[in-house]
Every structure is written in structure tokens, then in C-alpha cells.
VORO-747067 format. One line per field, with one value per atom (N, C-alpha, C): residue number from 1; chain; x negated, z negated, y negated; residue in one letter. Coordinates in nm, 3 decimals, padded with zeros to 5 digits. Atoms other than C-alpha are relative to their C-alpha. Layout:
N
pos <- c(NUM,...) $
unit <- c(A,...) $
u <- c(X,...) $
w <- c(Z,...) $
v <- c(Y,...) $
code <- c(A,...) $
***
This chain:
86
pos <- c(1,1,1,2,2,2,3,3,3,4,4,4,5,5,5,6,6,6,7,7,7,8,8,8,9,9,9,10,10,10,11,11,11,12,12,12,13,13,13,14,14,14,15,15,15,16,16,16,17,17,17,18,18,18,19,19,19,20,20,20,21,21,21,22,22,22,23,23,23,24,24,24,25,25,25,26,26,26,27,27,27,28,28,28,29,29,29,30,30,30,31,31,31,32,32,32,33,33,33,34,34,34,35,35,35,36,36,36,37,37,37,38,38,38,39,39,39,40,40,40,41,41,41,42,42,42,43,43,43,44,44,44,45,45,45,46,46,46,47,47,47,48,48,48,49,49,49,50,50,50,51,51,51,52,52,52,53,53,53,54,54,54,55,55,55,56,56,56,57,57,57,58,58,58,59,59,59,60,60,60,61,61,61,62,62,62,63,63,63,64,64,64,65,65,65,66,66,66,67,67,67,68,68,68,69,69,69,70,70,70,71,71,71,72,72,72,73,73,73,74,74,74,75,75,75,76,76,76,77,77,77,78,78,78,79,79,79,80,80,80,81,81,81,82,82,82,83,83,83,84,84,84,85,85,85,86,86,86) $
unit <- c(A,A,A,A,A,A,A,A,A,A,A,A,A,A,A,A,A,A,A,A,A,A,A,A,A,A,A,A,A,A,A,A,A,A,A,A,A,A,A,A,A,A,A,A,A,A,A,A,A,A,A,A,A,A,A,A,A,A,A,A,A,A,A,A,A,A,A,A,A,A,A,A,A,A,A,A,A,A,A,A,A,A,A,A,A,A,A,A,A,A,A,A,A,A,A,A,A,A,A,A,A,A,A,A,A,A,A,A,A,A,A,A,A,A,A,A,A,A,A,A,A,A,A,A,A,A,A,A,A,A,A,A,A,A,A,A,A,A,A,A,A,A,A,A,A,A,A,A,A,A,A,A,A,A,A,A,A,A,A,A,A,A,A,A,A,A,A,A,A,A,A,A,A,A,A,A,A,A,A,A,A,A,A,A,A,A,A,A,A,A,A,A,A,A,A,A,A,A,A,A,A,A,A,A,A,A,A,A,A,A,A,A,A,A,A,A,A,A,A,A,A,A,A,A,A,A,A,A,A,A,A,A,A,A,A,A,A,A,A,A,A,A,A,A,A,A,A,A,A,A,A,A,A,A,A,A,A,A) $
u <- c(-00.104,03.059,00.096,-00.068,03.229,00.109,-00.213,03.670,00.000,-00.020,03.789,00.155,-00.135,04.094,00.107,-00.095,04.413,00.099,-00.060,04.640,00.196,-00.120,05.053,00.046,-00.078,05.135,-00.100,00.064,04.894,00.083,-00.137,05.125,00.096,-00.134,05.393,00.054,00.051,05.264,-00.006,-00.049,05.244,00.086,-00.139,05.546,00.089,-00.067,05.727,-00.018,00.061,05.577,00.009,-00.026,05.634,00.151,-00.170,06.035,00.001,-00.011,06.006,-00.031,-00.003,05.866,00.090,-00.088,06.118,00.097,-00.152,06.389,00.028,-00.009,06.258,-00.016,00.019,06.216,00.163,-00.143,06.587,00.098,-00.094,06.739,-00.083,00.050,06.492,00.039,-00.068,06.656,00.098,-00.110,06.982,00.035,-00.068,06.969,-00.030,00.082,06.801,00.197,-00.086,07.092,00.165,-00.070,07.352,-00.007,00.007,07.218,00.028,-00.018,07.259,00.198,-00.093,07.604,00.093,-00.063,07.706,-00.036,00.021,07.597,00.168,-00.117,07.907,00.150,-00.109,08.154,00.053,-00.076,08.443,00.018,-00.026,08.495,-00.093,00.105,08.262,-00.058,-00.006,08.303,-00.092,00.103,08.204,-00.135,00.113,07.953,-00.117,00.094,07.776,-00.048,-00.001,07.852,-00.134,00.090,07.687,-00.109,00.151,07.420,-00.094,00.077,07.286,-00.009,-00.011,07.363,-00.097,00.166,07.129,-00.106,00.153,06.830,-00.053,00.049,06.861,-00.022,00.068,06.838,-00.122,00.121,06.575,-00.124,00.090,06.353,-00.042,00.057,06.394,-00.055,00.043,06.338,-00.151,00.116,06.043,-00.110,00.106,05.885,-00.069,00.060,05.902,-00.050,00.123,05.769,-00.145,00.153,05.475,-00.080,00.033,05.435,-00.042,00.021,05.449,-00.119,00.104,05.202,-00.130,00.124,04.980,-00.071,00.067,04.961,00.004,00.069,04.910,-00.096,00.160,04.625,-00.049,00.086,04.481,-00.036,00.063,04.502,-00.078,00.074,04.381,-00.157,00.117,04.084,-00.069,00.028,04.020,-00.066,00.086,03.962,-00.097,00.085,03.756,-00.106,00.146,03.521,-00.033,00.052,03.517,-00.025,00.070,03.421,-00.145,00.115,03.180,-00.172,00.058,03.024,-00.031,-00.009,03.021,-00.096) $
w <- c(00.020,01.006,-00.106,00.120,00.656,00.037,00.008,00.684,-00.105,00.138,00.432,-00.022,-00.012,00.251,00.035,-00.049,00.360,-00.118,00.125,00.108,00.070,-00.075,00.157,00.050,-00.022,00.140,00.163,-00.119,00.455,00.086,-00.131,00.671,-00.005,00.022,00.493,00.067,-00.104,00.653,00.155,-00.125,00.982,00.053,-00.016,00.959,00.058,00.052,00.888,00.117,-00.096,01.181,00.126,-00.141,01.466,00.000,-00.054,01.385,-00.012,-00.052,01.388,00.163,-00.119,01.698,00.110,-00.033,01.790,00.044,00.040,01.663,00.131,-00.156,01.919,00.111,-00.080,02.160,00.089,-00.043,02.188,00.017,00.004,02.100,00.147,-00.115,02.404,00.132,-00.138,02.691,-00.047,-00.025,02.527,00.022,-00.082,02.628,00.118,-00.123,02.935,00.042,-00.072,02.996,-00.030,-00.008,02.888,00.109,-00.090,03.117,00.137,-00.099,03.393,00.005,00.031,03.260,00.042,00.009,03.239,00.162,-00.073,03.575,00.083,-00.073,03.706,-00.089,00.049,03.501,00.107,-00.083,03.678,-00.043,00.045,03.470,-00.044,00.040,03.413,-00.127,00.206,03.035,-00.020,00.034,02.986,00.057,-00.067,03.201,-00.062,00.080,03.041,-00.106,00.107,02.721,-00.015,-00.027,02.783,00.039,-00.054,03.000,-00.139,00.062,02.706,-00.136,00.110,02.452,00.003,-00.050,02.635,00.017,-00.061,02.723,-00.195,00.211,02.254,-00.019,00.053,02.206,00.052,-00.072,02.485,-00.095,00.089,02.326,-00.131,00.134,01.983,00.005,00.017,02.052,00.023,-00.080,02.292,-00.108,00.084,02.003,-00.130,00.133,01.725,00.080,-00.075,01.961,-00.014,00.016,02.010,-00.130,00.155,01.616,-00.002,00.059,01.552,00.053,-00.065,01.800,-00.002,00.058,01.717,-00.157,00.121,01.412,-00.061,-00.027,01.453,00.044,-00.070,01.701,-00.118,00.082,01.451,-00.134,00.146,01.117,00.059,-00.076,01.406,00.022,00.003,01.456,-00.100,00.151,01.103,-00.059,00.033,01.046,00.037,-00.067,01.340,-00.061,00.088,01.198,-00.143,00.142,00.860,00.047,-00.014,01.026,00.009,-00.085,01.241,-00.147,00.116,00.896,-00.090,00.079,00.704,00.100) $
v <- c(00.097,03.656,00.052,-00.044,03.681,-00.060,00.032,03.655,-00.064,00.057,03.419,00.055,-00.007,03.534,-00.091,00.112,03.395,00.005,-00.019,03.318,00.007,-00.001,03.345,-00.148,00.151,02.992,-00.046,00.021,02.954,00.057,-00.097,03.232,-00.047,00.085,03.020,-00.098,00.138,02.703,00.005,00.010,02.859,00.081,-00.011,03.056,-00.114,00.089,02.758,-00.112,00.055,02.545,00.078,-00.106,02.840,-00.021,00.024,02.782,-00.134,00.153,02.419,-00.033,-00.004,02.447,00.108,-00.065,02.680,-00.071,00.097,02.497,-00.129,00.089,02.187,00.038,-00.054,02.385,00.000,-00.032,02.489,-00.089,00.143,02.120,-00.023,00.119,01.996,00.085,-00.010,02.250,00.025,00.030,02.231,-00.166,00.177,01.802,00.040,-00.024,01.947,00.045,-00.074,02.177,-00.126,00.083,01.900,-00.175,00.090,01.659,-00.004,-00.010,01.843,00.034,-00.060,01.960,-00.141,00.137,01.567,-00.049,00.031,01.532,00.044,-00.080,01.750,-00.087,00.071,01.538,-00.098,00.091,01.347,-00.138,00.122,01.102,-00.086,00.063,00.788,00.010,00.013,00.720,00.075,-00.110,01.055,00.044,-00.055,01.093,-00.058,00.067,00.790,-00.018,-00.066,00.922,00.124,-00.122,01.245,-00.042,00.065,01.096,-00.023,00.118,00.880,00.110,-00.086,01.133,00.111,-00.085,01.424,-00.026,00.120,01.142,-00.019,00.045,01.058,00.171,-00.170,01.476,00.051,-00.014,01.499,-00.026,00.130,01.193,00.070,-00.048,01.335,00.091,-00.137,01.695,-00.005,-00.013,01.586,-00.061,00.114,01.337,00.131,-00.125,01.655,00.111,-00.136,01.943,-00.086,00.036,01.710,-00.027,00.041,01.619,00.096,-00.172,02.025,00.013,-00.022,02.079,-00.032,00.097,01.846,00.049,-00.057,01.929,00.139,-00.143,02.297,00.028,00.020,02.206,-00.049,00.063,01.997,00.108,-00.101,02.262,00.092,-00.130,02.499,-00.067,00.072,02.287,-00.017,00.005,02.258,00.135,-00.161,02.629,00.035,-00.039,02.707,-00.101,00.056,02.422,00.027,-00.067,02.564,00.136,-00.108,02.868,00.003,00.009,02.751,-00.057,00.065,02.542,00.148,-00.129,02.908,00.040) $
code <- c(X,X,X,X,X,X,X,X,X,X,X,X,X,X,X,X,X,X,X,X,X,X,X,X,X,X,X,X,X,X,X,X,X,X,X,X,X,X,X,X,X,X,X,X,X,X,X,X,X,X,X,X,X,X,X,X,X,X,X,X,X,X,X,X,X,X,X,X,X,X,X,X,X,X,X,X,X,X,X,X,X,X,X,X,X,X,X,X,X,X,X,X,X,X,X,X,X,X,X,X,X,X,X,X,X,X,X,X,X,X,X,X,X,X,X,X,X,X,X,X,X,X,X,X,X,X,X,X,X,X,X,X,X,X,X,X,X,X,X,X,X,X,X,X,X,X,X,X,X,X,X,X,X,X,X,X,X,X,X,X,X,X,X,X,X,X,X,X,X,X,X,X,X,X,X,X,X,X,X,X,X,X,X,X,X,X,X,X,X,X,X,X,X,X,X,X,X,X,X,X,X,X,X,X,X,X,X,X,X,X,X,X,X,X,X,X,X,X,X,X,X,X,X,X,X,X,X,X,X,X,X,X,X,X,X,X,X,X,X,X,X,X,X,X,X,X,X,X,X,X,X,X,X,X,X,X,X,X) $
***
């Protein structure tokens, strides 16, 4: 089984894709941790404020972790069959 070189902009690519998924990682349990945070609030307003505000950071965070992921599985899938094709 011959290694193909890797080039930088490839480590670049999944550099670059390990802190994206980072990045959502940390927005999706800080709505986590604000949701529960807004739970302990006295006041309505805010609560429904917050509520609705941690549920839109959740959503987003939860929609781009799965994009990243996806398409890390997928370039990862891509290789192993240009291996497997070699």
C-alpha cells in the first residue's frame, strides 16, 4: 500500500474544520448552559428573552456542528475510496 503525499493546504483544510467544529461546539453548550441559566430568572420578560435567545444559539450552533461534520465524514470518505481505488 503506497502513502500519497499530503500536501499543507490539506492539514490546512482539516486544521481549519477541527476549530470550526470546535468553535460550534462551545456556542452549542454555551445556549445549553444559558438555557438553563434563564430558567432560574425571576423575571418573565427576561426569562422569555433568554429562553428564545438560547433555543436561536442552540439551533444555529446545532445546524453548523452538523454541516462540519458532515462534511469531514464526507472528505473522509473520499480518501479512503481513493485509497481503496489505488
Amino acid at each position: 500500500m503506497r502513502l500519497k503525499p499530503v500536501s499543507i493546504s490539506d492539514i490546512l483544510w482539516w486544521v481549519r474544520q477541527v476549530i470550526l467544529v470546535l468553535l460550534g461546539l462551545f456556542f452549542f453548550l454555551f445556549g445549553i448552559h444559558l438555557l438553563i441559566a434563564a430558567y432560574k430568572l425571576k423575571d418573565p420578560a427576561w426569562f422569555v428573552m433568554t429562553f428564545f435567545a438560547s433555543n436561536f444559539i442552540i439551533l444555529i450552533s446545532a445546524t453548523l456542528l452538523i454541516g462540519f461534520v458532515y462534511r469531514m465524514v464526507k472528505s473522509y470518505g473520499n480518501i479512503k475510496d481513493d485509497d481503496v481505488e489505488n
